[in-house]
Each structure stands twice: as C-alpha cells, then as structure tokens.
N, C-alpha and C positions, 0 to 999 in steps of 0.2 A: 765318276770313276776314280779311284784312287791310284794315286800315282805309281806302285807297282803294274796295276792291272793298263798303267797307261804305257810305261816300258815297254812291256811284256808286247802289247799292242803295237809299238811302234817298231819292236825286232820281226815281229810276223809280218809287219807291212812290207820290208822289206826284200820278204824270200817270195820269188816270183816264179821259180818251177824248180825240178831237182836237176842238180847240178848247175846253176848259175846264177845262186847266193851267196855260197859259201866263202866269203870274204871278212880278209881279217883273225879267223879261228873265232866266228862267232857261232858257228854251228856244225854239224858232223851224222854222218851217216851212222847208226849203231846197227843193220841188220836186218833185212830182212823187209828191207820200205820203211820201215822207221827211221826217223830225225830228231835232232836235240839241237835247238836252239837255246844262246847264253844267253843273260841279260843282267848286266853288271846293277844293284843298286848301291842304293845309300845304305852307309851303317856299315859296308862290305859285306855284302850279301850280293849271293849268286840268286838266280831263277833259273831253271830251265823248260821249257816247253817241248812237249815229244808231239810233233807231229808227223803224219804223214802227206801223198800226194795218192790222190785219187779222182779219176777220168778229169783229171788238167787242176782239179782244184786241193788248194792244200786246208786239211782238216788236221785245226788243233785235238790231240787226244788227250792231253793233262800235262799241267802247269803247276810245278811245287817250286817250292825255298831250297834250294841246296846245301846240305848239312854234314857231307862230308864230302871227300873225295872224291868217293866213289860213287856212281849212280846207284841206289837200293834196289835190289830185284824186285819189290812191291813196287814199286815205279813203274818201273820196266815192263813189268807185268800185267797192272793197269793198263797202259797204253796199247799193250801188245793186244790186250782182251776187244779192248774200244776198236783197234784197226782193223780186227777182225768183222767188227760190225758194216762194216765201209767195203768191204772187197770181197 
C-alpha cells in the first residue's frame, strides 16, 4: 500500500461512530450524513475522505488530494451519489 493510501487508513481507523471522533479538527460534518475526514501529508498536501455511517458501520465514499480551499461540488457529489447507495 502506498503511504498515502496508508494515512488515509490510519485516519479512518480512528473514527469509531458519529459524534465521538471528532478530535483535534481532523474531521467535520458537511450535511446530510456525510463526513470529511483531513489527513495531513508530505509535500503539504491535504487528503480528504467523505465518509458516511451506516447501520453502525462507517463506509468510506471517496478519497481525493485537496487542491483548493474549498471542497469541489464534483466531490461532494460523488460521495453524495455513492451514500446514496448505502441508505
């Protein structure tokens, strides 16, 4: 596994239901059941992973490089599409 994909891995291991990870400012609610987990790397470079929680378990929905500020609504929208799949 490559050491982003190992990050990325080791921030998800972390969150253990909703509402009793959120430590630090490493992740945030966007709306709707969706979540956005940070994951600082090298080079300075963000990741973020849009998860949600569903019947106790949390399902990654897509994991990009962050490139600006702001989250891109094709992002967003992605994930929204995928959480859809789940509920």
């Amino acid at each position: 596994m490559s050491s982003i994909g190992t990050t990325l891995l080791n921030s998800l291991r972390s969150i253990e239901r909703p509402g009793d990870f959120c430590v630090g400012g490493m992740c945030r609610p966007l709306g709707g059941g969706l979540w956005e987990v940070r994951s600082d790397l090298k080079s300075n470079r963000i990741a973020r992973v849009l998860f949600c929680f569903s019947e106790g378990r949390l399902i990654a929905l897509h994991g990009f490089i962050k490139k600006t500020q702001k989250t891109p609504d094709a992002e967003l929208a992605l994930a929204r599409r995928r959480m859809r799949e789940f509920k």
